[in-house]
PDB file of the backbone (N, CA, C, O) and the ligand in Angstrom, with CONECT records:
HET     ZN  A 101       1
ATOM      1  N   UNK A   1      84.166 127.726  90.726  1.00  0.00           N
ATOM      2  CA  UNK A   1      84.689 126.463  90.283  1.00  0.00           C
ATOM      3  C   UNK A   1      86.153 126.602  89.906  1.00  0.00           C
ATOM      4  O   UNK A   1      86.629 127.698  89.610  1.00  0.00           O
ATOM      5  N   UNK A   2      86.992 125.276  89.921  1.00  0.00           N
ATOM      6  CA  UNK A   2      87.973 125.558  89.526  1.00  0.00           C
ATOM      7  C   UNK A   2      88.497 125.267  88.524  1.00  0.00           C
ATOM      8  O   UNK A   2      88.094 124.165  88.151  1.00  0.00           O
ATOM      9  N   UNK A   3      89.395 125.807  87.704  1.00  0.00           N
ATOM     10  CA  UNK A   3      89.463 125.578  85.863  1.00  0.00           C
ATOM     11  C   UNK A   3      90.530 124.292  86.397  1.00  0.00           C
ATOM     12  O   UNK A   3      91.631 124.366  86.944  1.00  0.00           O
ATOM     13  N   UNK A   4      90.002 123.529  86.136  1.00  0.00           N
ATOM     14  CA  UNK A   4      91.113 122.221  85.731  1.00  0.00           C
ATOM     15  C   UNK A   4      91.314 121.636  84.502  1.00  0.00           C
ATOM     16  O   UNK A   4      90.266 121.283  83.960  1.00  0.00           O
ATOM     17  N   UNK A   5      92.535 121.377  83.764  1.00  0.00           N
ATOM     18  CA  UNK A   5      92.776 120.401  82.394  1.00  0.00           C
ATOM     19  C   UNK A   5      92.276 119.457  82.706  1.00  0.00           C
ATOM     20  O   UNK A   5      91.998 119.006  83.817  1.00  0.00           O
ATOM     21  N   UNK A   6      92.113 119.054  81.594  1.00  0.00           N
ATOM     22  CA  UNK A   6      91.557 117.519  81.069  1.00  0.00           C
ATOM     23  C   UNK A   6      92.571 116.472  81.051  1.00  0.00           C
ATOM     24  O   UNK A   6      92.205 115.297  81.100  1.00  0.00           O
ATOM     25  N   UNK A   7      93.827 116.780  80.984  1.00  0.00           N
ATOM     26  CA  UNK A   7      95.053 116.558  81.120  1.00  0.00           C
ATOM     27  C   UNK A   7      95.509 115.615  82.555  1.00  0.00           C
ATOM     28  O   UNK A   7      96.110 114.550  82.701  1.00  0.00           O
ATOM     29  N   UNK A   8      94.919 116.557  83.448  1.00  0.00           N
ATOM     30  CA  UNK A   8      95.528 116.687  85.029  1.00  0.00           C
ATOM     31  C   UNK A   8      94.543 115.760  85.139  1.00  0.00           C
ATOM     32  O   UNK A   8      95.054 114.669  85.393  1.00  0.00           O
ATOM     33  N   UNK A   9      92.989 115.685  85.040  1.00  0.00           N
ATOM     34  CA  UNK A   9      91.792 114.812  85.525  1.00  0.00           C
ATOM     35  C   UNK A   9      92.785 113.268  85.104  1.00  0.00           C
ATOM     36  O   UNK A   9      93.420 112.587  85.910  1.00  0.00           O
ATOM     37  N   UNK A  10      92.637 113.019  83.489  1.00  0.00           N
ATOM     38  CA  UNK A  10      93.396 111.647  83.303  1.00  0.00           C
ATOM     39  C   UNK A  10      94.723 111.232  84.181  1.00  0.00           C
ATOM     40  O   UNK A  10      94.958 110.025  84.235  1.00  0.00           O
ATOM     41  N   UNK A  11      95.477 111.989  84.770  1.00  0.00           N
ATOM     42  CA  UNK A  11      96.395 111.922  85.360  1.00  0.00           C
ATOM     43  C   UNK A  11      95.994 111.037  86.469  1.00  0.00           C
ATOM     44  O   UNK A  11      96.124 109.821  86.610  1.00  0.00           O
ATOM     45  N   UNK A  12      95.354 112.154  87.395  1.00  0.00           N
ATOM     46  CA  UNK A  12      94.676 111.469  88.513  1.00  0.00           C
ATOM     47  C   UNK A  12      94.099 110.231  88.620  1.00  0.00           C
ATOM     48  O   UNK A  12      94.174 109.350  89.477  1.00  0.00           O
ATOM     49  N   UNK A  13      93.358 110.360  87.320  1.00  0.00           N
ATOM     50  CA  UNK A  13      92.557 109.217  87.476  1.00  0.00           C
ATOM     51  C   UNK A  13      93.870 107.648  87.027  1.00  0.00           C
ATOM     52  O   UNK A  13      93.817 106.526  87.531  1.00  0.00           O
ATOM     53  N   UNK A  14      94.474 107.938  86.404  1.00  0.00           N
ATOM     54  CA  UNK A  14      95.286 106.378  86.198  1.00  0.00           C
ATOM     55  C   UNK A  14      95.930 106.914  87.650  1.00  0.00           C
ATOM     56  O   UNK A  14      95.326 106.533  88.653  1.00  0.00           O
ATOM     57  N   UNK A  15      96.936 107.642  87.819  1.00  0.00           N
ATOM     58  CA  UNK A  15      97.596 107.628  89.319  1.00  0.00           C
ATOM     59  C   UNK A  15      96.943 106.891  90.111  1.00  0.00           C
ATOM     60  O   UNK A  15      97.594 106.181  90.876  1.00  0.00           O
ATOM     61  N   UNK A  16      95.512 106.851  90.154  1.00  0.00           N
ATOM     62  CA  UNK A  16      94.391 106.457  91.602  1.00  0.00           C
ATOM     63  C   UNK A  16      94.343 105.010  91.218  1.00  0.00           C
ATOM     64  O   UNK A  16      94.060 104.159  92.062  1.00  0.00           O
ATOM     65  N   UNK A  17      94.632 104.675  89.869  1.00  0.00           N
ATOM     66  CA  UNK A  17      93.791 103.366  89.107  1.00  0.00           C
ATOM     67  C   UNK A  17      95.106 102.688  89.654  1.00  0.00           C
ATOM     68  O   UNK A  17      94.880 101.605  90.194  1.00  0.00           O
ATOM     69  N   UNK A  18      96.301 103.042  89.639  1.00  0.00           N
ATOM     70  CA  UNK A  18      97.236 102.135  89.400  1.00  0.00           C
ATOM     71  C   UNK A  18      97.765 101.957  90.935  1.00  0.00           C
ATOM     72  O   UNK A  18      98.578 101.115  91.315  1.00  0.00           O
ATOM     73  N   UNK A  19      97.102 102.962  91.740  1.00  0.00           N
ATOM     74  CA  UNK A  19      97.390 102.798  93.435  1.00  0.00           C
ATOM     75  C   UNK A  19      96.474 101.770  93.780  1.00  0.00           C
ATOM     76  O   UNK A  19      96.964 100.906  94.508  1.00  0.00           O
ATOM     77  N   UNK A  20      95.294 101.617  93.467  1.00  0.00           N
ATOM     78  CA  UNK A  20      94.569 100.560  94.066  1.00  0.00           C
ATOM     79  C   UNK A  20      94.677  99.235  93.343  1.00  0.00           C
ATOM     80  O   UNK A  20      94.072  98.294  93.855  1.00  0.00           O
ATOM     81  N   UNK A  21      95.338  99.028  92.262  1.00  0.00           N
ATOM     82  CA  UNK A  21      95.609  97.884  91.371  1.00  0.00           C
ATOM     83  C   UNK A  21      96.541  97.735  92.296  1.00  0.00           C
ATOM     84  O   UNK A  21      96.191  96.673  92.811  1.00  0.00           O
ATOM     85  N   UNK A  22      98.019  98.271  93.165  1.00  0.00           N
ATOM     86  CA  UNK A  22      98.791  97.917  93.663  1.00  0.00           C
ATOM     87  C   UNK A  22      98.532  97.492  95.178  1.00  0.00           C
ATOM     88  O   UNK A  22      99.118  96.594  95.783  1.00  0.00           O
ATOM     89  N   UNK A  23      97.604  98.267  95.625  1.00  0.00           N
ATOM     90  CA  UNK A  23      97.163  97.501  96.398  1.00  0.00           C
ATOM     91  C   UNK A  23      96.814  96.506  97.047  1.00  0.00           C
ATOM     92  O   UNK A  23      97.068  96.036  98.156  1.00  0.00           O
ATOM     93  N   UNK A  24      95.754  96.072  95.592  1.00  0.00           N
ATOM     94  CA  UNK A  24      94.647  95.258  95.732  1.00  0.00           C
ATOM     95  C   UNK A  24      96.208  93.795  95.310  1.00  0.00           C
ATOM     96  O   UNK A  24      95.906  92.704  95.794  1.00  0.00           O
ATOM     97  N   UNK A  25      97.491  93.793  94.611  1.00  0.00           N
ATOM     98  CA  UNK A  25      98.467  93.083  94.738  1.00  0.00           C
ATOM     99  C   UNK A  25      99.125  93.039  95.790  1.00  0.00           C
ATOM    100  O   UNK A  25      99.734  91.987  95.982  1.00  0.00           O
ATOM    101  N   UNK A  26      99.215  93.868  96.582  1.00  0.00           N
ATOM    102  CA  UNK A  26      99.930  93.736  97.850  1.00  0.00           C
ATOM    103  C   UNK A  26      99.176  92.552  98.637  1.00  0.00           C
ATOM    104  O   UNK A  26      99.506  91.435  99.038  1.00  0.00           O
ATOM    105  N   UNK A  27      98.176  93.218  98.661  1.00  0.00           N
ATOM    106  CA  UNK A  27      97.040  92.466  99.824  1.00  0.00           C
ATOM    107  C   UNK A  27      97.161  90.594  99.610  1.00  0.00           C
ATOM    108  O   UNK A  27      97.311  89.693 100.436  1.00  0.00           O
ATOM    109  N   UNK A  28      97.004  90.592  98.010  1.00  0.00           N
ATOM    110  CA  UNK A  28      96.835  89.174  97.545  1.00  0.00           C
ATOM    111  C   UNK A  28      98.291  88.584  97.819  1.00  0.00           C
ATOM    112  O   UNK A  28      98.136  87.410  98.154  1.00  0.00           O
ATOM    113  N   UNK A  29      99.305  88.837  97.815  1.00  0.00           N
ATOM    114  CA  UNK A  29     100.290  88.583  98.271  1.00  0.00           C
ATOM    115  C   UNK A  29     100.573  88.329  99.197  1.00  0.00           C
ATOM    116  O   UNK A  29     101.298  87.356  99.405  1.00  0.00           O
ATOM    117  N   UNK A  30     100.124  89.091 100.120  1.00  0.00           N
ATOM    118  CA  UNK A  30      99.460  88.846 101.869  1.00  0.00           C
ATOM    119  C   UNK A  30      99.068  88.015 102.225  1.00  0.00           C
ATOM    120  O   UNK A  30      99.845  87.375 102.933  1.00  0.00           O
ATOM    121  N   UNK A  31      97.963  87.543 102.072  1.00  0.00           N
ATOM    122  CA  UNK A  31      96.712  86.451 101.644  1.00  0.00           C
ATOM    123  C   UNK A  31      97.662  85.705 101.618  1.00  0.00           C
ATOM    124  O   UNK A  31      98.276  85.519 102.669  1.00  0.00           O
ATOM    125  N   UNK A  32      98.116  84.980 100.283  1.00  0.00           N
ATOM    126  CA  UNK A  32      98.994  83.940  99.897  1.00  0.00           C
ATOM    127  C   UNK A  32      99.865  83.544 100.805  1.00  0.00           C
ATOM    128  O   UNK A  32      99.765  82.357 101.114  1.00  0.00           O
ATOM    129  N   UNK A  33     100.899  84.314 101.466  1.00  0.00           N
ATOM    130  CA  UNK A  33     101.751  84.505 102.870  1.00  0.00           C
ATOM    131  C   UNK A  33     101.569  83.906 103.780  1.00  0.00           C
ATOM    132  O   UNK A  33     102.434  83.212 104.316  1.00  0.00           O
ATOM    133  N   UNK A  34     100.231  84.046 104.233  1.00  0.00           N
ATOM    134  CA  UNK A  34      98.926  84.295 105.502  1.00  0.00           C
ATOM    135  C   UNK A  34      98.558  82.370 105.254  1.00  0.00           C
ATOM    136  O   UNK A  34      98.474  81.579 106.194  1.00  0.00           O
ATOM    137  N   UNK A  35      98.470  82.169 104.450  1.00  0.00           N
ATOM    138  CA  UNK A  35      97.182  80.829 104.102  1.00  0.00           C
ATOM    139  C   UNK A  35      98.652  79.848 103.220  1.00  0.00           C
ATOM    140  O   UNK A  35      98.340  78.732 102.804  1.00  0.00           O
ATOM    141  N   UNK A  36      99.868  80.230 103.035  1.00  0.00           N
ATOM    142  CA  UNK A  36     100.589  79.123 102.860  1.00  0.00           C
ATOM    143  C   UNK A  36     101.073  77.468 103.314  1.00  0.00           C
ATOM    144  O   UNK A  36     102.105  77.281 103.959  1.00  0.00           O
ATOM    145  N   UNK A  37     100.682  76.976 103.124  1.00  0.00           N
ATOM    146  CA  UNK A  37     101.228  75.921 103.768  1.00  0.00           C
ATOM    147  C   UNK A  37     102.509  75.397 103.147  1.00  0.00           C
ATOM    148  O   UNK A  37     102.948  75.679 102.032  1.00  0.00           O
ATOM    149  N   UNK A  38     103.106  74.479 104.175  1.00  0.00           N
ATOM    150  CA  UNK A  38     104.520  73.881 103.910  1.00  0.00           C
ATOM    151  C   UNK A  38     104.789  72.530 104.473  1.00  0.00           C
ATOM    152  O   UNK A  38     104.851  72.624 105.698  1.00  0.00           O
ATOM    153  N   UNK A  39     104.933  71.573 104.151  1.00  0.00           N
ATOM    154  CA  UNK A  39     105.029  70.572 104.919  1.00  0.00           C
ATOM    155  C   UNK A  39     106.895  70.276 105.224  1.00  0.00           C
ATOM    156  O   UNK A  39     107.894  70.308 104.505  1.00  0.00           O
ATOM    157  N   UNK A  40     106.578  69.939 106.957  1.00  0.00           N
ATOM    158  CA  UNK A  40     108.233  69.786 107.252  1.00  0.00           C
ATOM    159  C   UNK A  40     107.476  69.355 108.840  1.00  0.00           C
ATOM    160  O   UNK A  40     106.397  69.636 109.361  1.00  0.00           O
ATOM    161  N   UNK A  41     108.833  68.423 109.313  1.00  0.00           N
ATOM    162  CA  UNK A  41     108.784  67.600 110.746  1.00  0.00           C
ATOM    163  C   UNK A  41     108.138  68.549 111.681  1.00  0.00           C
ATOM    164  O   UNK A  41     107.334  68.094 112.494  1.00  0.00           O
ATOM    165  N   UNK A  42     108.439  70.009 111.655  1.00  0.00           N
ATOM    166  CA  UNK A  42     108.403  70.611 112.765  1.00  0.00           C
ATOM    167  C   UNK A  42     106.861  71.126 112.791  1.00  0.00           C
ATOM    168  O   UNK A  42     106.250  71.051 113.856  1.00  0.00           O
ATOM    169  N   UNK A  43     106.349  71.546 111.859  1.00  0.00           N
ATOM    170  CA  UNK A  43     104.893  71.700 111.764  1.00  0.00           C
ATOM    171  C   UNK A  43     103.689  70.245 111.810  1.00  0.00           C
ATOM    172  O   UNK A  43     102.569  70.084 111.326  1.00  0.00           O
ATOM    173  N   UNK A  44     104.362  69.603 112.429  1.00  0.00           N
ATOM    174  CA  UNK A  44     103.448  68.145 112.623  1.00  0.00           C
ATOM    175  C   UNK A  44     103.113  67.864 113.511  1.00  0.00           C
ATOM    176  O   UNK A  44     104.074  67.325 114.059  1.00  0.00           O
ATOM    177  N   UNK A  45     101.894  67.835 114.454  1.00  0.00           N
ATOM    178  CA  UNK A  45     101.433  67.462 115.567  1.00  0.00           C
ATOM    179  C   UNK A  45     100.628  65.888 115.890  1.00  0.00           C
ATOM    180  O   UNK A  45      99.523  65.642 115.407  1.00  0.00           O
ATOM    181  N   UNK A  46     100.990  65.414 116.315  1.00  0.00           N
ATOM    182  CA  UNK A  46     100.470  63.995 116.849  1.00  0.00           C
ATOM    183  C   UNK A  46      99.731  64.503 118.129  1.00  0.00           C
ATOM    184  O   UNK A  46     100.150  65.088 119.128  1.00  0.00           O
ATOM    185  N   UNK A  47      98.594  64.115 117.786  1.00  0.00           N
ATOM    186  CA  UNK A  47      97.422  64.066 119.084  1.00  0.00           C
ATOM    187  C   UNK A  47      97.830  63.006 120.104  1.00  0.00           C
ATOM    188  O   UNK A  47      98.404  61.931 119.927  1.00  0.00           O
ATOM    189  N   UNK A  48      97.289  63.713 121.456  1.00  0.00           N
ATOM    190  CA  UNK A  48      97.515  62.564 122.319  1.00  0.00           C
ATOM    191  C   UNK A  48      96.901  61.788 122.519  1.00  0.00           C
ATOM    192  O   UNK A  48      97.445  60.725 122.820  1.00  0.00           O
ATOM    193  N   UNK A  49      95.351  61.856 122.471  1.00  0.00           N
ATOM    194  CA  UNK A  49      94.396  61.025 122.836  1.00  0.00           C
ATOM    195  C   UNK A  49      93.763  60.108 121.356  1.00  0.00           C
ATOM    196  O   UNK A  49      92.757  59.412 121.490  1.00  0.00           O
ATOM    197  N   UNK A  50      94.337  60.190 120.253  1.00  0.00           N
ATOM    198  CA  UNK A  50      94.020  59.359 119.467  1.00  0.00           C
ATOM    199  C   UNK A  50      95.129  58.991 118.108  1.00  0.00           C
ATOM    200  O   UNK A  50      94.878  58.245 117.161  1.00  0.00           O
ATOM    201  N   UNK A  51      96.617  59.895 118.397  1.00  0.00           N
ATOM    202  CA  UNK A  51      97.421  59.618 117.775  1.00  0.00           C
ATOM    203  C   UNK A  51      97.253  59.746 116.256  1.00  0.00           C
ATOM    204  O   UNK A  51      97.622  58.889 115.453  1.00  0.00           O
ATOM    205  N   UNK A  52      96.578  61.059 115.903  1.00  0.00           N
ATOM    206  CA  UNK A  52      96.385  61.182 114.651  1.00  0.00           C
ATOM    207  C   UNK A  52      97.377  62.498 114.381  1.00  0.00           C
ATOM    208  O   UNK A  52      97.520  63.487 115.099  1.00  0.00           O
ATOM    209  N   UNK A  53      98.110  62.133 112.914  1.00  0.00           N
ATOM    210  CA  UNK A  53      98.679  63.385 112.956  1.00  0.00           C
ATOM    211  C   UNK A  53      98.437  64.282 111.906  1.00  0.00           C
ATOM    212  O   UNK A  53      98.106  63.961 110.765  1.00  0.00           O
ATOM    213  N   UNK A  54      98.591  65.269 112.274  1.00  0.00           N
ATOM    214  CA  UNK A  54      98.591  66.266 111.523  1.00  0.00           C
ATOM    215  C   UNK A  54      99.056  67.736 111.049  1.00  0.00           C
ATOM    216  O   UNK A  54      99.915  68.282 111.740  1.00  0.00           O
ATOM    217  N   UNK A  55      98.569  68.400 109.954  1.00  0.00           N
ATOM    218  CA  UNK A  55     100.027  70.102 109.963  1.00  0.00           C
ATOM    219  C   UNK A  55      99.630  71.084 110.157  1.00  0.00           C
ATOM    220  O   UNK A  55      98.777  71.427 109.339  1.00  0.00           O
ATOM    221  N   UNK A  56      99.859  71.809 110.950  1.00  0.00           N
ATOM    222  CA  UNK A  56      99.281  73.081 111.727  1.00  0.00           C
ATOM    223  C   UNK A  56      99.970  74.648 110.857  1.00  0.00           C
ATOM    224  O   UNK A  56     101.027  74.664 110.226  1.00  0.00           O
ATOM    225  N   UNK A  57      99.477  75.280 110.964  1.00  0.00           N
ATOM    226  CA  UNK A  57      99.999  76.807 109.934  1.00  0.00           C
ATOM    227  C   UNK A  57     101.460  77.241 111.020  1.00  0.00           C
ATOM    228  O   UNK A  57     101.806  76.925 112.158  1.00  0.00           O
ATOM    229  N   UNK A  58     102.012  78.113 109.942  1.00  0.00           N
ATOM    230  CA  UNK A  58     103.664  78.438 111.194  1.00  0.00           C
ATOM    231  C   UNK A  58     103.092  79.330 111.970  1.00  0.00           C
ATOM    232  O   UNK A  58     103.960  80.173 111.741  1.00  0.00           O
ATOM    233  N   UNK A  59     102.643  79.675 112.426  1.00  0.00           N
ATOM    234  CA  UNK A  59     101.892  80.861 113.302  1.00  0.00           C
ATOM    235  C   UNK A  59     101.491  80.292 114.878  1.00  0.00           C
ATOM    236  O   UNK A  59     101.679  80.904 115.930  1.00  0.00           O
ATOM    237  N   UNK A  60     100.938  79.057 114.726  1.00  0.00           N
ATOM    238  CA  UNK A  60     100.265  78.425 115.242  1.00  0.00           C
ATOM    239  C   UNK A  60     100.526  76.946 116.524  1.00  0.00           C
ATOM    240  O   UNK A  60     100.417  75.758 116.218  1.00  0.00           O
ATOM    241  N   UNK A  61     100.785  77.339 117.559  1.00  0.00           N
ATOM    242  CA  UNK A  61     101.162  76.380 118.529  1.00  0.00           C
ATOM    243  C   UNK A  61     100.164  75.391 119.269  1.00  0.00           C
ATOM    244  O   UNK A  61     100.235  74.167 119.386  1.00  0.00           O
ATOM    245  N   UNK A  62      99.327  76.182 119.677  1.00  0.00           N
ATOM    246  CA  UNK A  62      97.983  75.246 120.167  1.00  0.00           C
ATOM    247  C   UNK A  62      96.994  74.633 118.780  1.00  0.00           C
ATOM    248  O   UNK A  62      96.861  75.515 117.931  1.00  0.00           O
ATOM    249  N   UNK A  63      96.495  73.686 118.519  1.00  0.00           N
ATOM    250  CA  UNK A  63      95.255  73.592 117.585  1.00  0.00           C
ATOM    251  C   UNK A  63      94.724  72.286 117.815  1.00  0.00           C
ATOM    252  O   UNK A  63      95.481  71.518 118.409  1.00  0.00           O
ATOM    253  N   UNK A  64      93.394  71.774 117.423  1.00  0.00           N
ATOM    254  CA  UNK A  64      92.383  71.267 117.918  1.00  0.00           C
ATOM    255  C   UNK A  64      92.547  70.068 116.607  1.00  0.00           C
ATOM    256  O   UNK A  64      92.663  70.281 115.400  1.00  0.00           O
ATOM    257  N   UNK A  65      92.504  68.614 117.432  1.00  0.00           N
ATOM    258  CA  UNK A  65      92.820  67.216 116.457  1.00  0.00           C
ATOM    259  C   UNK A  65      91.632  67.455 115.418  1.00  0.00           C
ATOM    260  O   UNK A  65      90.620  68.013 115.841  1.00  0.00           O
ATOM    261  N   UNK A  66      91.708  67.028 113.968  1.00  0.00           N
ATOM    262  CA  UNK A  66      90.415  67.708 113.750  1.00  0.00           C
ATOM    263  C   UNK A  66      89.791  65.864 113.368  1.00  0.00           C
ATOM    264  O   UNK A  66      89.003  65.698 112.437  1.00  0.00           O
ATOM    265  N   UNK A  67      90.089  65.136 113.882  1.00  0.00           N
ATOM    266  CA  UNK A  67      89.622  63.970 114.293  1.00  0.00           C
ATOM    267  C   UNK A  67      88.183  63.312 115.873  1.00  0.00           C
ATOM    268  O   UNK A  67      87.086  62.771 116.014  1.00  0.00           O
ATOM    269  N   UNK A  68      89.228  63.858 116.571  1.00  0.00           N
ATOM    270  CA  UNK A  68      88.530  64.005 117.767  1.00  0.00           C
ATOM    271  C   UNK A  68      88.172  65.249 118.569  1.00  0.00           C
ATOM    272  O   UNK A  68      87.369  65.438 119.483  1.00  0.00           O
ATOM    273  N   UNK A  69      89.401  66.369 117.652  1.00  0.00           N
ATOM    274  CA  UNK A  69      88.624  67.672 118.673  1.00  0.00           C
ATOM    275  C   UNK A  69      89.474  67.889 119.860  1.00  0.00           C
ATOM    276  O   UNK A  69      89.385  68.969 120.444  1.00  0.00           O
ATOM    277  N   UNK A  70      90.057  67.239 120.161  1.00  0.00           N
ATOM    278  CA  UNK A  70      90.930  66.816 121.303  1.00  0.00           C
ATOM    279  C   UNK A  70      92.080  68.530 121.718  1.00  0.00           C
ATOM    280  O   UNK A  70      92.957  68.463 120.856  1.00  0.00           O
ATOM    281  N   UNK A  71      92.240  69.278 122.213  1.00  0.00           N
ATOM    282  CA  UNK A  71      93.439  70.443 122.249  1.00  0.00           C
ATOM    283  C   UNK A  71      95.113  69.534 122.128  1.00  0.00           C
ATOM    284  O   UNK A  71      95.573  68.669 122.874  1.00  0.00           O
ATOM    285  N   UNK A  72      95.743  70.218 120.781  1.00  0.00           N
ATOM    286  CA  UNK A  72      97.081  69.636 120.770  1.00  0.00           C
ATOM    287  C   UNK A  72      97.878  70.653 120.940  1.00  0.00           C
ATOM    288  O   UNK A  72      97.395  71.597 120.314  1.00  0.00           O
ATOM    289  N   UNK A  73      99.123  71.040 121.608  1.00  0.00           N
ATOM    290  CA  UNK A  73      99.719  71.693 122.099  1.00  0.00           C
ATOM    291  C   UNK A  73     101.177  70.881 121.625  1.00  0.00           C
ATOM    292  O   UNK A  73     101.683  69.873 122.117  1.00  0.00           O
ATOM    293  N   UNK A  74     101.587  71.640 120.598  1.00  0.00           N
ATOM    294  CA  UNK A  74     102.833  72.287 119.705  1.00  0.00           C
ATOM    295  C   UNK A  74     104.311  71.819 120.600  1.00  0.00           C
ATOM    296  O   UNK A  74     104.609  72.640 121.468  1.00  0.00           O
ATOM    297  N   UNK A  75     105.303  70.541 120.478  1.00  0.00           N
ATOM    298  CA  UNK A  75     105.977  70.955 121.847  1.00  0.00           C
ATOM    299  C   UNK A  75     107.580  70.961 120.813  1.00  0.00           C
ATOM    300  O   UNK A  75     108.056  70.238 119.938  1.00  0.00           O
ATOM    301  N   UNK A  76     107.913  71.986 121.401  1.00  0.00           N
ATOM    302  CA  UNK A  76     109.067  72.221 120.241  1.00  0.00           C
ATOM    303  C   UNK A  76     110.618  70.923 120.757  1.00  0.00           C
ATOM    304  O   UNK A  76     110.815  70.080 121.632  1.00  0.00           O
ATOM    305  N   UNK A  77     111.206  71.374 119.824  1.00  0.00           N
ATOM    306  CA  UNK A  77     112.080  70.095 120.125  1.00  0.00           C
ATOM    307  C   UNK A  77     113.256  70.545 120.036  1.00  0.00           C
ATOM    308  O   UNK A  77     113.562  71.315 119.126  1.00  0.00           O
ATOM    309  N   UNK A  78     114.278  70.072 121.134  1.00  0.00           N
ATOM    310  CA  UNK A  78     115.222  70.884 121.765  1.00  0.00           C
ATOM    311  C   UNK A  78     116.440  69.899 120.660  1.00  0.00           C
ATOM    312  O   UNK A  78     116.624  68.724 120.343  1.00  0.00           O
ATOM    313  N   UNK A  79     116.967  71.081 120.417  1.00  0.00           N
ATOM    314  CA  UNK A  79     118.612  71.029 119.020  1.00  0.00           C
ATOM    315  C   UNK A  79     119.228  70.025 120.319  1.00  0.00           C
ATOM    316  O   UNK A  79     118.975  70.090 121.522  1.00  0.00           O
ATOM    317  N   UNK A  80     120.340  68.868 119.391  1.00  0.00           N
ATOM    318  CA  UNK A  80     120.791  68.305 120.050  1.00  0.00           C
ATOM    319  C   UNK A  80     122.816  68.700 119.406  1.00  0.00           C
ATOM    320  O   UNK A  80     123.202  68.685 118.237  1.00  0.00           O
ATOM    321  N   UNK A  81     123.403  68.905 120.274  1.00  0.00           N
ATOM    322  CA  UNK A  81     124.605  69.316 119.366  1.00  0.00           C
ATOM    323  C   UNK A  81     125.872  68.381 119.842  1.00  0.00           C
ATOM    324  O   UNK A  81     126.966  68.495 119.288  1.00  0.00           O
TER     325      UNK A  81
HETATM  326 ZN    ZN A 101      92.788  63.335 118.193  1.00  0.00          ZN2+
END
């Protein structure tokens, strides 16, 4: 066996405690990131087949009217200068 302090064990053990506490903040931060929403012109899709509109995540170009179900397809809009 190996002689270890009692010292070194507590060590480890907060070192380990405070790596997965940071973690487990990273991640949720992530999350939050991931599942944000924002409302603005450019994230707004108008369906074609029933003219309902609605806000799609920034990630996201294709998504489904959630009215009719209908596929809406994202059409970006060209800068005018
Ligand atoms: Zn629709």
């Amino acid at each position: 066996m190996i002689p270890v302090q009692i010292s070194t064990v507590f060590t480890f053990i907060i070192f380990v405690s405070v790596l997965f506490v940071s973690f487990l903040w990273l991640k949720m931060i992530w999350r939050q990131k991931m599942q944000d929403w924002s409302l603005s012109k450019e994230k707004m899709i108008v369906c074609d087949s029933c003219n309902f509109a609605f806000i799609v995540k920034n990630d996201e170009n294709i998504s489904r009217c959630p009215v009719c179900n209908h596929i809406c397809i994202m059409r970006r809009k060209r800068r005018k200068f």
